[in-house]
C-alpha positions as CSV (number, residue, x, y, z in Angstrom):
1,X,-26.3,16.8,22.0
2,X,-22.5,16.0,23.3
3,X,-23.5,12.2,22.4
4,X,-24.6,13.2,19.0
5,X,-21.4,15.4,18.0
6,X,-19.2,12.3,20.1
7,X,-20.5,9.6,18.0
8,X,-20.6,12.0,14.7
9,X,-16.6,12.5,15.8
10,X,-16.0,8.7,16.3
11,X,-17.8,8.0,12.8
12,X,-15.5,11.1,11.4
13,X,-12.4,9.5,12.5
14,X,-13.1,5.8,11.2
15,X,-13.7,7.3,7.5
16,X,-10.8,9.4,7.6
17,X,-8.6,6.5,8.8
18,X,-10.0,4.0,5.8
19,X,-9.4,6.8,3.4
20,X,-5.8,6.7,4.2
21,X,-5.1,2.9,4.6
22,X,-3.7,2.9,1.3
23,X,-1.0,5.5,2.2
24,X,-0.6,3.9,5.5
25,X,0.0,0.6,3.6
26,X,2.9,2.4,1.5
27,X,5.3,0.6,3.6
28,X,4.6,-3.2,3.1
29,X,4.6,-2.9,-1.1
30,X,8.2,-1.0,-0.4
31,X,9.3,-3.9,1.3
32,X,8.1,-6.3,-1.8
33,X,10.0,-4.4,-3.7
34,X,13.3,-4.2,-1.9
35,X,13.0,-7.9,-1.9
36,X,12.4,-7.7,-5.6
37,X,15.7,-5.7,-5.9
38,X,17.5,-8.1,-3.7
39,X,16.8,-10.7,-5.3
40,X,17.6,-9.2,-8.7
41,X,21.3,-8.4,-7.0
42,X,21.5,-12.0,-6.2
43,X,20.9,-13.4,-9.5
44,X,23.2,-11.3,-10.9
45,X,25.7,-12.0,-8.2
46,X,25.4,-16.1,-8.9
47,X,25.4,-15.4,-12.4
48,X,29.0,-13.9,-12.2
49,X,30.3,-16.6,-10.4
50,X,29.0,-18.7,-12.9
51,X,31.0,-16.8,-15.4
52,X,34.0,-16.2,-13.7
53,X,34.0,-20.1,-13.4
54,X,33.5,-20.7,-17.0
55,X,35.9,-18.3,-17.4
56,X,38.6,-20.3,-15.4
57,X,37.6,-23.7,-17.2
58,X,36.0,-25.5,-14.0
59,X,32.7,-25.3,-15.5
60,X,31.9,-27.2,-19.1
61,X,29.3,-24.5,-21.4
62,X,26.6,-27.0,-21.0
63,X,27.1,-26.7,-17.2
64,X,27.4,-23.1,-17.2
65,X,24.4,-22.8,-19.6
66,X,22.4,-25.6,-17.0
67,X,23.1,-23.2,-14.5
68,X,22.3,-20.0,-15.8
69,X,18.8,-21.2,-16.5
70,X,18.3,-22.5,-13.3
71,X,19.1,-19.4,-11.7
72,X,16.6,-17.3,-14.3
73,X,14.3,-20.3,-13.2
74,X,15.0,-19.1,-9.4
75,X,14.7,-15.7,-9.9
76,X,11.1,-16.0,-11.4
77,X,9.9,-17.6,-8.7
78,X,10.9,-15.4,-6.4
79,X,10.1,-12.3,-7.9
80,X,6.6,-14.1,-8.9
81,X,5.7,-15.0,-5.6
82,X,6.7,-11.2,-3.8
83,X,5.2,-9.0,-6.7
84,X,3.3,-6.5,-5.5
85,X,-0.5,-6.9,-7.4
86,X,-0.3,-3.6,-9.7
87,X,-2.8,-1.5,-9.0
88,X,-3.4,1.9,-10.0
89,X,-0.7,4.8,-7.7
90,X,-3.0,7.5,-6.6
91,X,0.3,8.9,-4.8
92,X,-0.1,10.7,-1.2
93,X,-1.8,13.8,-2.2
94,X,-4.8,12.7,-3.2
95,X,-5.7,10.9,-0.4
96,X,-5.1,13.5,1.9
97,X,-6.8,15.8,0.0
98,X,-10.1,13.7,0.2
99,X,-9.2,13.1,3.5
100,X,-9.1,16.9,4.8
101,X,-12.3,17.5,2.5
102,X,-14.1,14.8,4.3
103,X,-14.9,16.7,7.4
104,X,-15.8,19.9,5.5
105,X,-17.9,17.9,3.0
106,X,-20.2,16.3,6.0
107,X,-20.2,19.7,7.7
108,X,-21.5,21.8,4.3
109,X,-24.3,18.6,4.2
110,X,-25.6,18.5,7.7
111,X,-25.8,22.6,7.3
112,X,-28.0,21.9,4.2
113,X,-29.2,18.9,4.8
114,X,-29.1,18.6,8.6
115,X,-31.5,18.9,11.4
116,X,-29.7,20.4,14.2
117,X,-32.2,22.8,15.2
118,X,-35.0,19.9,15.1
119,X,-32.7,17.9,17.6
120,X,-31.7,21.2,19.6
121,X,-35.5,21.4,20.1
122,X,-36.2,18.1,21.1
123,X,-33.6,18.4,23.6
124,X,-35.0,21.7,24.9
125,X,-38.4,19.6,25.6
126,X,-36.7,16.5,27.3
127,X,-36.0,17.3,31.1
């Protein structure tokens, strides 16, 4: 019977550990979007330049415009290529609360549904 409620824990665990993947995964789509951010702070960064050289007369409009797209270019790329897939944010409670009901869910089933006292009995007959 300690096999049975081993396994039945082993099983328990797995689920419980697939139901929170998703919270457990919170930290990689953070990191997309810090690099989102970044790159965000960038553009605006080169884009300032840009200005502040226009503004001094080194750059001609049409180089200063030549520029400014190709750093809008730039930044679509790279906030195209590192955005997170949008997907629907369930937040942290609600896994955990599915989690914790997991175990209390397949215990209330195996009480109703369950045949411990066929497998205590069969275990009573095997020497």
């Amino acid at each position: 019977m300690i096999t049975f409620w081993l396994l039945a824990l082993v099983l328990l665990v797995s689920a419980m550990l697939l139901m929170l993947w998703p919270v457990l995964n919170v930290r990689k789509l953070q990191a997309e979007e810090d690099r989102t951010a970044l790159n965000v702070a960038l553009y605006q960064e080169r884009l300032n330049e840009l200005q502040g050289q226009f503004d001094q007369g080194t750059l001609s409009k049409e180089l200063f415009e030549e520029g400014r797209l190709e750093a809008e270019r730039e930044l679509l790329e790279d906030t195209a290529q590192g955005a997170p897939q949008q997907k629907a944010r369930l937040g942290i409670a609600l896994p955990l609360i599915a989690t914790l009901l997991l175990p209390v869910a397949g215990a209330g089933l195996y009480m109703v549904w369950g045949a411990g006292d066929q497998v205590a009995m069969t275990l009573e007959q095997v020497p």
